[in-house]
N, CA, C and O atoms as CSV, one atom per row, in Angstrom:
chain,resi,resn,atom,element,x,y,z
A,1,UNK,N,N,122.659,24.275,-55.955
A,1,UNK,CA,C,121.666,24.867,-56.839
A,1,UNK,C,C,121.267,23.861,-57.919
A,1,UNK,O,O,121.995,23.040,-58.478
A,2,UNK,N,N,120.149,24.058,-58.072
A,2,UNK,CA,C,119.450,22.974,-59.464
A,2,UNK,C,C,119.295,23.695,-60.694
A,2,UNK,O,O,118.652,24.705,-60.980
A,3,UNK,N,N,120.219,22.749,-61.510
A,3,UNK,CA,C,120.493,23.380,-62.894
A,3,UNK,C,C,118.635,23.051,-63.231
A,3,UNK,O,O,117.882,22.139,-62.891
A,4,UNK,N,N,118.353,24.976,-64.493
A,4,UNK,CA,C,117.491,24.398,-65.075
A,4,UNK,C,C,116.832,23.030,-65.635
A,4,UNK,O,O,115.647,22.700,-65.584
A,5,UNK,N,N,117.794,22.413,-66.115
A,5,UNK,CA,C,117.260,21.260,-67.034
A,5,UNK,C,C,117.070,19.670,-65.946
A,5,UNK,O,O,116.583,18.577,-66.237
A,6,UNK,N,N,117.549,20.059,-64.952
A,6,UNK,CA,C,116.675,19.183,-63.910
A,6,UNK,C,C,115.763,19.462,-63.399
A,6,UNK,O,O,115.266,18.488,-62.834
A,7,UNK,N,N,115.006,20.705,-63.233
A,7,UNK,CA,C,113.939,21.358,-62.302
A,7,UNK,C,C,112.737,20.378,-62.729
A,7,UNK,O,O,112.548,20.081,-63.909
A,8,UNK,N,N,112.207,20.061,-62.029
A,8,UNK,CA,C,110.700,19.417,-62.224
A,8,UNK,C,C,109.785,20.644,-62.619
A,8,UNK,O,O,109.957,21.596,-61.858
A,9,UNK,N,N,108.994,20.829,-63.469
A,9,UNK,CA,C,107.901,21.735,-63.905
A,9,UNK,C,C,106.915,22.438,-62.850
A,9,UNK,O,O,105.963,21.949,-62.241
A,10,UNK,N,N,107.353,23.521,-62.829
A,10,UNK,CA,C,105.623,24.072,-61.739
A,10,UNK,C,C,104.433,24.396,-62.926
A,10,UNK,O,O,104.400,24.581,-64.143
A,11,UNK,N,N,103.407,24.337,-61.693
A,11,UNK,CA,C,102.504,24.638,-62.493
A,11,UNK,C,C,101.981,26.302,-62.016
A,11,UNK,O,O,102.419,26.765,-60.963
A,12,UNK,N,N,101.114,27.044,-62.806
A,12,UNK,CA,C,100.802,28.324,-63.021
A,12,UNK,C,C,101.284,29.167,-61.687
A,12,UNK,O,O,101.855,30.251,-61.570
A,13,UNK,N,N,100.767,28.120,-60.658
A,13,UNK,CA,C,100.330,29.425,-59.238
A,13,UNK,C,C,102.442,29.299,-58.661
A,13,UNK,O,O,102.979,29.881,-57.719
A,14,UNK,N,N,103.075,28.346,-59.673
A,14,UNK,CA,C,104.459,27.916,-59.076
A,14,UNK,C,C,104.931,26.811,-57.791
A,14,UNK,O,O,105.799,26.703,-56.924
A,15,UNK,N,N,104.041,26.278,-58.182
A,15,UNK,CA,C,104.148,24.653,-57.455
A,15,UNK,C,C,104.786,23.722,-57.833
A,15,UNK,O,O,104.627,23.299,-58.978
A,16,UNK,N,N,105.831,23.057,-56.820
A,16,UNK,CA,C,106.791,22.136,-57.812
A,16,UNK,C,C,105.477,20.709,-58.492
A,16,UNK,O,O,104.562,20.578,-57.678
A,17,UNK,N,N,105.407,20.259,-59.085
A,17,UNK,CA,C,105.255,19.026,-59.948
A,17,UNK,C,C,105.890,18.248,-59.030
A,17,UNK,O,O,107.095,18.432,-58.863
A,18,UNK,N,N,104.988,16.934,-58.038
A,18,UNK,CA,C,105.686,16.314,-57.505
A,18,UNK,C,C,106.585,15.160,-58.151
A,18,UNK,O,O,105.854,14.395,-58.780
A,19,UNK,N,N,107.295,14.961,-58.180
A,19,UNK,CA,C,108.448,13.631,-58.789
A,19,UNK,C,C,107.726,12.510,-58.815
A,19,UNK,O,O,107.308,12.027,-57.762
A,20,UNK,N,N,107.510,12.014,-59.864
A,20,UNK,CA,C,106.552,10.967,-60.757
A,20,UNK,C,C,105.205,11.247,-61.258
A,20,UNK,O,O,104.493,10.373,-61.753
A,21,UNK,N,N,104.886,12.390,-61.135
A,21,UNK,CA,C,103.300,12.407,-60.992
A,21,UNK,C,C,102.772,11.804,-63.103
A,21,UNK,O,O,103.324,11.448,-64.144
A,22,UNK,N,N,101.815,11.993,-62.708
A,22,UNK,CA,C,101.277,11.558,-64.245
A,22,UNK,C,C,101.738,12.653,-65.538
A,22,UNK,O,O,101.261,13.782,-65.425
A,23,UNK,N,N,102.300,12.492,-66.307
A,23,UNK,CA,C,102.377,13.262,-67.268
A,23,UNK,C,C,101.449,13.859,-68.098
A,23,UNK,O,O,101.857,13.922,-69.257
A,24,UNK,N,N,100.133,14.409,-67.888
A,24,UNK,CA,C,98.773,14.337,-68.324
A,24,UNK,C,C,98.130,15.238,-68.220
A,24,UNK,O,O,98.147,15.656,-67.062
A,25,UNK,N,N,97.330,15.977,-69.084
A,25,UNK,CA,C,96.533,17.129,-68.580
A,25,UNK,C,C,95.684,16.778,-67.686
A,25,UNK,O,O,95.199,15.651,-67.788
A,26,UNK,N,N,95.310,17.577,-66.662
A,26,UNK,CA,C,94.353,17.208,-66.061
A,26,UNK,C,C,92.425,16.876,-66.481
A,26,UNK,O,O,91.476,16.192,-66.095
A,27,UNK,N,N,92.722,17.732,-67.333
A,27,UNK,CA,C,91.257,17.645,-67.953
A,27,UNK,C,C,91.262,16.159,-68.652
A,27,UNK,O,O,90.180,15.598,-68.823
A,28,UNK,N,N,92.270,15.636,-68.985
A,28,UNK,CA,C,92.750,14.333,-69.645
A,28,UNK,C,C,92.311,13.583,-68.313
A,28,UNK,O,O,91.136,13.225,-68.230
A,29,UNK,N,N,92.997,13.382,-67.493
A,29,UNK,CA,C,92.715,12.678,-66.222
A,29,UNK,C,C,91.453,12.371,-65.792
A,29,UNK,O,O,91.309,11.419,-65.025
A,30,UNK,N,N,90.183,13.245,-66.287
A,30,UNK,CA,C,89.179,13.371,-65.471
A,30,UNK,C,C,87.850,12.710,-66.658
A,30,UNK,O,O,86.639,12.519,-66.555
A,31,UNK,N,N,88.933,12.511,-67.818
A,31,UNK,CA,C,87.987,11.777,-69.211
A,31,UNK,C,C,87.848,12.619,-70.159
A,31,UNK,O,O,87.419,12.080,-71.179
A,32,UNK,N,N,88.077,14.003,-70.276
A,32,UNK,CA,C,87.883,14.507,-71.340
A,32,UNK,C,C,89.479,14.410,-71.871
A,32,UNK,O,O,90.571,14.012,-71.467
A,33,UNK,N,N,88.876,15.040,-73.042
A,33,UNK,CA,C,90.493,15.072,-74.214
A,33,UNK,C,C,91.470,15.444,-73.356
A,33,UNK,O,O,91.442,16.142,-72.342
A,34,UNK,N,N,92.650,14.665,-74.117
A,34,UNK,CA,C,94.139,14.956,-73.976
A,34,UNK,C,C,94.472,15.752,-74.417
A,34,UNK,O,O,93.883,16.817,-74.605
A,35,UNK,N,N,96.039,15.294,-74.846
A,35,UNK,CA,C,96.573,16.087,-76.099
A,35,UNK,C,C,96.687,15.572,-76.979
A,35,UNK,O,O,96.908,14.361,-76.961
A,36,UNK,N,N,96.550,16.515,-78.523
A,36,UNK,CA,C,96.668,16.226,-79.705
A,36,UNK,C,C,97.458,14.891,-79.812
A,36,UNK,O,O,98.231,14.510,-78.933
A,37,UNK,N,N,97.202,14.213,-80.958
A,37,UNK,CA,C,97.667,12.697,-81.279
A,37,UNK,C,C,99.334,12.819,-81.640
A,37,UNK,O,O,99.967,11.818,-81.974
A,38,UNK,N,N,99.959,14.155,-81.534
A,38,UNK,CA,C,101.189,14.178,-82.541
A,38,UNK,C,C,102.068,14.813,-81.401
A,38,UNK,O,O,103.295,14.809,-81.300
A,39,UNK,N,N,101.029,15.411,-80.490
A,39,UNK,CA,C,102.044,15.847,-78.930
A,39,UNK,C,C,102.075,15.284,-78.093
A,39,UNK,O,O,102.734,15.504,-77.077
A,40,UNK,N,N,101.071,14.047,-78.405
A,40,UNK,CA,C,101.265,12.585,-76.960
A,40,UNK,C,C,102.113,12.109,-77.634
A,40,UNK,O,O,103.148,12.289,-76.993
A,41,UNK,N,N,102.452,11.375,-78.950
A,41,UNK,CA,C,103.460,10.939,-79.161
A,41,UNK,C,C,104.834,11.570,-79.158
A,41,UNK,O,O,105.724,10.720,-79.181
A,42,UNK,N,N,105.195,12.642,-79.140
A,42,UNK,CA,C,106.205,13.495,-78.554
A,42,UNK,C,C,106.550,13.545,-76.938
A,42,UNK,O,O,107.552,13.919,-76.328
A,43,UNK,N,N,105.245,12.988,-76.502
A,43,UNK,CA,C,105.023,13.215,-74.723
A,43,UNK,C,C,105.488,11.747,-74.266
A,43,UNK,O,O,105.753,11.609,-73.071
A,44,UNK,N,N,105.632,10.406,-75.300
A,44,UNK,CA,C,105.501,9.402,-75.162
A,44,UNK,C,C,106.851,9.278,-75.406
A,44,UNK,O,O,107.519,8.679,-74.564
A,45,UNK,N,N,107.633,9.927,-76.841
A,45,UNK,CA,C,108.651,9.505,-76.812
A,45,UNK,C,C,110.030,10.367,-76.063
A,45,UNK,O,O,111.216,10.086,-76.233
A,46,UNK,N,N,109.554,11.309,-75.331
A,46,UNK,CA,C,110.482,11.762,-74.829
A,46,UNK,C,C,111.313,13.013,-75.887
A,46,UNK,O,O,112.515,13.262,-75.787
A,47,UNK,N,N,110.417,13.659,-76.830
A,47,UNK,CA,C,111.320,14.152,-77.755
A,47,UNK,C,C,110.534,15.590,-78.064
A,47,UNK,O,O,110.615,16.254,-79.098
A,48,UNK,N,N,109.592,15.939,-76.634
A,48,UNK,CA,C,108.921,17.182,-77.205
A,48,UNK,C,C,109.788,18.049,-76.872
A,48,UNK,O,O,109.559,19.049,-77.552
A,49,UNK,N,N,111.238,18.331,-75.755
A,49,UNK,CA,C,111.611,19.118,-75.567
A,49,UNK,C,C,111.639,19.405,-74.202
A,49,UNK,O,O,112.668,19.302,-73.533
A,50,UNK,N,N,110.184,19.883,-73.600
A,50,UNK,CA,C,109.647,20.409,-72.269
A,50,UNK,C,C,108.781,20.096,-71.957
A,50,UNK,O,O,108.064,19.395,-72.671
A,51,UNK,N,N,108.473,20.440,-70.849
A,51,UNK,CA,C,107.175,19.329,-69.889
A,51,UNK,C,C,105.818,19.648,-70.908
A,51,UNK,O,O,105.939,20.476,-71.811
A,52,UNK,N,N,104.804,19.078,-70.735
A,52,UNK,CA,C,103.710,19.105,-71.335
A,52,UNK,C,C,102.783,19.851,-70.148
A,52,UNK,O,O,102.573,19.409,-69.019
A,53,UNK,N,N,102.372,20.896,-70.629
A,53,UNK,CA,C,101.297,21.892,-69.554
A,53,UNK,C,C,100.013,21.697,-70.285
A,53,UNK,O,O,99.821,21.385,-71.460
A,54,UNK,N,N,99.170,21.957,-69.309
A,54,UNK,CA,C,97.593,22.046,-69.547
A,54,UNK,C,C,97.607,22.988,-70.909
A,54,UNK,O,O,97.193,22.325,-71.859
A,55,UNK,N,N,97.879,24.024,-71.194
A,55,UNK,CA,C,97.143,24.475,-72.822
A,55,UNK,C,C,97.686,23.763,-74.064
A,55,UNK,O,O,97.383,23.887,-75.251
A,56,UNK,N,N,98.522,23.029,-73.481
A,56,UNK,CA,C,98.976,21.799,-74.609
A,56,UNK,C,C,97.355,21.131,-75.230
A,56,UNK,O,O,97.181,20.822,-76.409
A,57,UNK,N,N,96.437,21.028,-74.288
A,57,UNK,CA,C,95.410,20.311,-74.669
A,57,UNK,C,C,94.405,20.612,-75.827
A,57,UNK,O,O,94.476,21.752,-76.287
A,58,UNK,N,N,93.640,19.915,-76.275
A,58,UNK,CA,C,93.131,20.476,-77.168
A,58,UNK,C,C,91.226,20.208,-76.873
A,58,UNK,O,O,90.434,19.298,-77.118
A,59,UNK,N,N,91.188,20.865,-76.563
A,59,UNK,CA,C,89.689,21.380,-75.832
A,59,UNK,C,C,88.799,22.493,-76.595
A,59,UNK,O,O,89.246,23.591,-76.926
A,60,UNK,N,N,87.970,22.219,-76.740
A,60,UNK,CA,C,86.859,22.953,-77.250
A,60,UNK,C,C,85.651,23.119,-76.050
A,60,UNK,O,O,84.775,22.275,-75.863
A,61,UNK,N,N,85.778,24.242,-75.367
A,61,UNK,CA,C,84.363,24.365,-74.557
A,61,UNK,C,C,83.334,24.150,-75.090
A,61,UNK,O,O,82.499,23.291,-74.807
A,62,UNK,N,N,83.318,25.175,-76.170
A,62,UNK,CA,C,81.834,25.389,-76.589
A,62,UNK,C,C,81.540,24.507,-76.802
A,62,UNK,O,O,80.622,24.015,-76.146
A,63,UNK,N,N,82.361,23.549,-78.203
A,63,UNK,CA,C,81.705,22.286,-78.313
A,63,UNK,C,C,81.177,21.636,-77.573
A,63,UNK,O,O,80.044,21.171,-77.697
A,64,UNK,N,N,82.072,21.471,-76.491
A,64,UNK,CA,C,81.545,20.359,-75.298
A,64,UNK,C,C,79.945,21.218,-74.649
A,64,UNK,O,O,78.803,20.812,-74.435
A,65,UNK,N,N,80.420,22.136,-74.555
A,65,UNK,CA,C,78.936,22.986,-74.162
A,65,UNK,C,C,77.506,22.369,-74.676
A,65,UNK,O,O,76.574,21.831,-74.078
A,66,UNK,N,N,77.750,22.687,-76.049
A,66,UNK,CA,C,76.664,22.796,-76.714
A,66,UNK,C,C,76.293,20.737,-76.910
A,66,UNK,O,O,75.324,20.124,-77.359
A,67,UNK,N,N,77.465,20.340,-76.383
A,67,UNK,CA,C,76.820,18.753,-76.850
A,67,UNK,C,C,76.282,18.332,-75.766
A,67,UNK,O,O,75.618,17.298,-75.691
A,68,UNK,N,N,76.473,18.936,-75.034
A,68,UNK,CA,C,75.730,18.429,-73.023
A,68,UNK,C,C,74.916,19.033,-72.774
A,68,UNK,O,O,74.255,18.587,-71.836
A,69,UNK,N,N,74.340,20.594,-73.484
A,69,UNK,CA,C,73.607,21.499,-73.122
A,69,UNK,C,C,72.987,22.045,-74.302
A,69,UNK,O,O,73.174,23.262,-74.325
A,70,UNK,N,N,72.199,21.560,-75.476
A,70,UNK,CA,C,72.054,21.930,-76.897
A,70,UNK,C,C,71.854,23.091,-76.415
A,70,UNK,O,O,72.778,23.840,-76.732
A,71,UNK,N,N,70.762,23.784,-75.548
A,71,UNK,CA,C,70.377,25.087,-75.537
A,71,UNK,C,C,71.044,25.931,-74.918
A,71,UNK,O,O,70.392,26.930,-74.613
A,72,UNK,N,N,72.345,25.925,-74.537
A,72,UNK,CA,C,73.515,26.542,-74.122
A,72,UNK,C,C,73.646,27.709,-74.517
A,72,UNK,O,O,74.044,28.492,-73.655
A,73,UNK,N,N,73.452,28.123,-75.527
A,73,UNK,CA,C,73.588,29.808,-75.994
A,73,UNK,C,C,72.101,30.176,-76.072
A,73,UNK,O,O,72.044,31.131,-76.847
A,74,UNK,N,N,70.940,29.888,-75.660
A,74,UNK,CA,C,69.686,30.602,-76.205
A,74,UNK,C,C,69.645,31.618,-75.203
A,74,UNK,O,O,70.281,31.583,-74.150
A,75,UNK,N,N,69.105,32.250,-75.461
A,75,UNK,CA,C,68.882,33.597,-74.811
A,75,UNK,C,C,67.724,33.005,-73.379
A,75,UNK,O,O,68.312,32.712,-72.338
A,76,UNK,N,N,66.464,32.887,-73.389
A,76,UNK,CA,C,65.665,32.092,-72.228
A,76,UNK,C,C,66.163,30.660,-72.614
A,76,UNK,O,O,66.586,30.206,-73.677
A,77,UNK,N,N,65.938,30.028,-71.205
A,77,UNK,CA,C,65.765,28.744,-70.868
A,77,UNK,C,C,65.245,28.607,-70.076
A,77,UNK,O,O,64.992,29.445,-69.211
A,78,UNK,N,N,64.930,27.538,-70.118
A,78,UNK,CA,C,63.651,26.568,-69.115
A,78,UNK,C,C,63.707,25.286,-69.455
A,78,UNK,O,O,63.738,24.549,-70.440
A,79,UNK,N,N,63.711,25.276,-67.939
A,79,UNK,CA,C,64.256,23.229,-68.205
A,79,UNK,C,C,63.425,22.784,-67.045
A,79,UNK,O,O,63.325,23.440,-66.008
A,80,UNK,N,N,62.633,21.250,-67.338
A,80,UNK,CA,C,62.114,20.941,-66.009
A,80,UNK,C,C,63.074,19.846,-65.315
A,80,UNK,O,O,63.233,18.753,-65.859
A,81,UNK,N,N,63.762,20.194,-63.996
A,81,UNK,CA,C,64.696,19.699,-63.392
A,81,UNK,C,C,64.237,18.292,-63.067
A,81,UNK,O,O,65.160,17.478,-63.112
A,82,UNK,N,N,62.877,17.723,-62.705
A,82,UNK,CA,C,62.679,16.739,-62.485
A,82,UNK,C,C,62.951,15.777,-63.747
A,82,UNK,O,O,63.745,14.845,-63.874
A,83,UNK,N,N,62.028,16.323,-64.618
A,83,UNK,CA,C,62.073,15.276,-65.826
A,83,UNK,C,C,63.565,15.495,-66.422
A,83,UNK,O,O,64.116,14.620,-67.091
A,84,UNK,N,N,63.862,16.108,-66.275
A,84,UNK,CA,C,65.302,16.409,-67.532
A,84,UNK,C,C,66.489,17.307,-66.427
A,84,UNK,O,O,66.897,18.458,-66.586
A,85,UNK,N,N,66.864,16.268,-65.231
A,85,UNK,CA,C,68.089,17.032,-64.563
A,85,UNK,C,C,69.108,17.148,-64.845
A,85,UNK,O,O,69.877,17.225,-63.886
A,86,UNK,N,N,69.948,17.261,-66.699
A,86,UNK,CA,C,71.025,17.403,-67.268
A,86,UNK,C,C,70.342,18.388,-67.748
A,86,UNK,O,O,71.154,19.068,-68.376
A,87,UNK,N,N,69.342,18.846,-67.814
A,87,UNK,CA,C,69.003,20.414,-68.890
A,87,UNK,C,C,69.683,20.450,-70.345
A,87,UNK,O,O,70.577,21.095,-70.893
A,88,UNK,N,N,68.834,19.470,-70.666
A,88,UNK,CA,C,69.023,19.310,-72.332
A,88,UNK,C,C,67.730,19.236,-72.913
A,88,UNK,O,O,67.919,18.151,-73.463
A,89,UNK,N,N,66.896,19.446,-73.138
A,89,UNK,CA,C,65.241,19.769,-73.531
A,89,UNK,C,C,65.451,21.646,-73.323
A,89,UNK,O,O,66.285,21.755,-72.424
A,90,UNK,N,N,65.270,22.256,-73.524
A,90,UNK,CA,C,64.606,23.798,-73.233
A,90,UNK,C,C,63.378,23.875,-73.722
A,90,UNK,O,O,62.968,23.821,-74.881
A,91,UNK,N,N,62.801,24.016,-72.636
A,91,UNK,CA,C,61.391,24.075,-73.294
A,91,UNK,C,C,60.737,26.033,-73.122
A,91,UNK,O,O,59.561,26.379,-73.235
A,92,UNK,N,N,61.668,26.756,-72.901
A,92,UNK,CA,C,61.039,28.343,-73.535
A,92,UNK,C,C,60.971,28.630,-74.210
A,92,UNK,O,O,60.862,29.856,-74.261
A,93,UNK,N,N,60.950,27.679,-75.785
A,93,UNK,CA,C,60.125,27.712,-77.012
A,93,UNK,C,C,59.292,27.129,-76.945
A,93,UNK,O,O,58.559,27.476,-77.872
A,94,UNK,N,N,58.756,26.216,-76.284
A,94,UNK,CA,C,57.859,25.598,-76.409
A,94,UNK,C,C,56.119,26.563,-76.049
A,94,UNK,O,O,55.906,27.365,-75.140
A,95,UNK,N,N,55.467,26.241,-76.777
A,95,UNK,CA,C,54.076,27.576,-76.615
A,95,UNK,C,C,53.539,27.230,-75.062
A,95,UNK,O,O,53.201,27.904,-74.088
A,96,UNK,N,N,53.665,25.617,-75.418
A,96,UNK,CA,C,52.356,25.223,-73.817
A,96,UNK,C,C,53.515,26.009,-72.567
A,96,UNK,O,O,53.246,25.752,-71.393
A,97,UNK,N,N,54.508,26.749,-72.783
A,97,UNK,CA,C,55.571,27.285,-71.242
A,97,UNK,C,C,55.493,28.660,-72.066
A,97,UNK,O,O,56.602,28.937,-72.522
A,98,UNK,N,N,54.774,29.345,-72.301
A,98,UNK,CA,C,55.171,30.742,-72.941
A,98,UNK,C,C,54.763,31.926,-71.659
A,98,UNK,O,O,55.184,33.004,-71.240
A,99,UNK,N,N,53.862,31.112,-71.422
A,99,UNK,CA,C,53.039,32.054,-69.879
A,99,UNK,C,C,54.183,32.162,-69.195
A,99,UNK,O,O,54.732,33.263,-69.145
A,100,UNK,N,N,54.921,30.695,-68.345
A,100,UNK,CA,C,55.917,30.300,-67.704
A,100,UNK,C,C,56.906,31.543,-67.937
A,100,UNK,O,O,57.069,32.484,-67.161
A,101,UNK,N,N,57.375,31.389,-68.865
A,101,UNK,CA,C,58.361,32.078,-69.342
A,101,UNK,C,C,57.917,33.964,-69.235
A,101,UNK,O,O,58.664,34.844,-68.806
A,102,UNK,N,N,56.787,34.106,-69.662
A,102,UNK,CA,C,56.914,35.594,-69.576
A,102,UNK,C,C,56.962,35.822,-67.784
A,102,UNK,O,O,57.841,36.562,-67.341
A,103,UNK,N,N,55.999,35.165,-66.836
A,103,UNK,CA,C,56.305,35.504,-65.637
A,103,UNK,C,C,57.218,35.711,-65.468
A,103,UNK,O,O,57.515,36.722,-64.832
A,104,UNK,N,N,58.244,34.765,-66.002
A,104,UNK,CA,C,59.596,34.781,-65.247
A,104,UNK,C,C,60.714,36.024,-66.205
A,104,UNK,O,O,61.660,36.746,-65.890
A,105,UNK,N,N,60.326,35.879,-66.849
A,105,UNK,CA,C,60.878,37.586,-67.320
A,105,UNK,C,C,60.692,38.920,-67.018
A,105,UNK,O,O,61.448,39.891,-67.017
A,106,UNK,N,N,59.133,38.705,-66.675
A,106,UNK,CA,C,58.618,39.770,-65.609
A,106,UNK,C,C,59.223,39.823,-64.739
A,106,UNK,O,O,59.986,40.788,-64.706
A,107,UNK,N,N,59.251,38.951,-63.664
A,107,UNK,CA,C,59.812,38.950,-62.146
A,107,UNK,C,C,61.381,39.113,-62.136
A,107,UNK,O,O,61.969,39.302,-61.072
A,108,UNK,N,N,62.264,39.012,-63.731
A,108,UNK,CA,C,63.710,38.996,-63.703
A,108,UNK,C,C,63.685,40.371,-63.987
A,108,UNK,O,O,64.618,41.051,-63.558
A,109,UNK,N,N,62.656,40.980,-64.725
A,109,UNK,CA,C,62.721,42.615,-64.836
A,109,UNK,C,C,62.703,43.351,-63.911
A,109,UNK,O,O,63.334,44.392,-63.725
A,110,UNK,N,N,61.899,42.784,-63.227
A,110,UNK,CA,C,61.164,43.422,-62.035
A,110,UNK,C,C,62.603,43.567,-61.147
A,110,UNK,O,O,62.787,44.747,-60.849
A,111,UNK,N,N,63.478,42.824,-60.740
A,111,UNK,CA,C,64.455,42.582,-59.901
A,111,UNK,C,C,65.714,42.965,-60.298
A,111,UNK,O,O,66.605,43.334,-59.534
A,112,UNK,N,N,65.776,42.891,-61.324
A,112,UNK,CA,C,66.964,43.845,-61.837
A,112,UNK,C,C,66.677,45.283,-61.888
A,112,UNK,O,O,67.687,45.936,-61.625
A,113,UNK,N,N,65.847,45.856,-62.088
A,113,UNK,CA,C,64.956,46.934,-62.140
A,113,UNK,C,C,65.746,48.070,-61.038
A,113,UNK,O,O,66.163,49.224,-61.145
A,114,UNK,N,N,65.685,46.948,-59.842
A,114,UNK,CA,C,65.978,47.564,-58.709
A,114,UNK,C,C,67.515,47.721,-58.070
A,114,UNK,O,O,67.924,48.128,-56.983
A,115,UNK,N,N,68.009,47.330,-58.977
A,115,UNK,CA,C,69.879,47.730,-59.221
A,115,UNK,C,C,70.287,49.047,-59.480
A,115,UNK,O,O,69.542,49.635,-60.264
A,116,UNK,N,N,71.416,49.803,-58.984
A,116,UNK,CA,C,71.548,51.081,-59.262
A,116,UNK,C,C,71.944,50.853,-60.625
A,116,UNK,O,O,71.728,51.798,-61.384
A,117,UNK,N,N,72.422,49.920,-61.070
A,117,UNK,CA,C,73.080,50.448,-62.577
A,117,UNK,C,C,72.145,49.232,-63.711
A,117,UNK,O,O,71.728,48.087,-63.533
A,118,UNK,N,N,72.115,50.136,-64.816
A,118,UNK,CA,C,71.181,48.958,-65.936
A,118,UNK,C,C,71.791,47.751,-66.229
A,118,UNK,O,O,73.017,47.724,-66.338
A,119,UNK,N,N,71.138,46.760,-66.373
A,119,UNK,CA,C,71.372,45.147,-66.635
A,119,UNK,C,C,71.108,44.801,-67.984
A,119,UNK,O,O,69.982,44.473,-68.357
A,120,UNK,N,N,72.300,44.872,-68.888
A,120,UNK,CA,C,72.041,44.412,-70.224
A,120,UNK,C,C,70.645,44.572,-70.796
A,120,UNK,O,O,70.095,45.619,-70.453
A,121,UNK,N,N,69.910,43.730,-71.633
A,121,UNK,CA,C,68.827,44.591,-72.091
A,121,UNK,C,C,67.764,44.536,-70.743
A,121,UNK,O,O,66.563,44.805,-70.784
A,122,UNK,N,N,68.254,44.271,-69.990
A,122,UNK,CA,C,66.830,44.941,-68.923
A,122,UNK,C,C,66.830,45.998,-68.471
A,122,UNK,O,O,66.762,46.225,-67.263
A,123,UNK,N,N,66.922,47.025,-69.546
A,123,UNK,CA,C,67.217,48.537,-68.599
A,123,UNK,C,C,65.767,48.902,-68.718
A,123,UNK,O,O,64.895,48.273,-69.318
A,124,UNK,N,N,65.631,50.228,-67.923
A,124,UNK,CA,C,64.262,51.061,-67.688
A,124,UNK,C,C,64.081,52.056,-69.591
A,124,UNK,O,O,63.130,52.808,-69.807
């Protein structure tokens, strides 16, 4: 039997942690933030205690949201995919797309419309 304090770490779904793997959040791995500057050095020196898991990290969605996507919370959007295929412009404030935009609120009314149950403010 394997004493606790040798077990290699699973992760959520209970998967062993294969033996050596990177000590690292994954979201760390992939370029976004790590962990905090005061729990890598705990992670570095061997003195945090226990393995370092993913909510160790320190992540801000929204932030990241809103810095890749300014118009991330507006209620309409409209983006032209050709000119702007990161969808960072919204142009459903813009007046010269106001037509644009009501069609397409029409036709999202129109289609939700036809759901047995009401759709947030698109009810009848």
């Amino acid at each position: 039997m394997i004493s606790q304090a040798t077990q290699r770490p699973q992760d959520p779904l209970g998967c062993q942690t294969p033996a050596g793997a990177a000590r690292e959040p994954i979201l760390g791995a992939i370029g976004l933030r790590g962990y905090p500057p005061g729990l890598q050095q705990q992670i570095n020196d061997n003195t945090l205690g226990r393995p370092p898991y993913h909510m160790d990290t320190s992540l801000n969605l929204q932030e990241m949201a809103v810095k890749q996507h300014p118009g991330y919370w507006d209620a309409d959007q409209l983006y032209d995919l050709q000119a702007d295929p990161r969808e960072r412009v919204n142009l459903a404030k813009d007046p010269q797309h106001a037509q644009t935009v009501a069609e397409l609120t029409a036709r999202l009314k129109q289609w939700l419309g036809e759901f047995d149950h009401p759709f947030g403010e698109f009810t009848p």
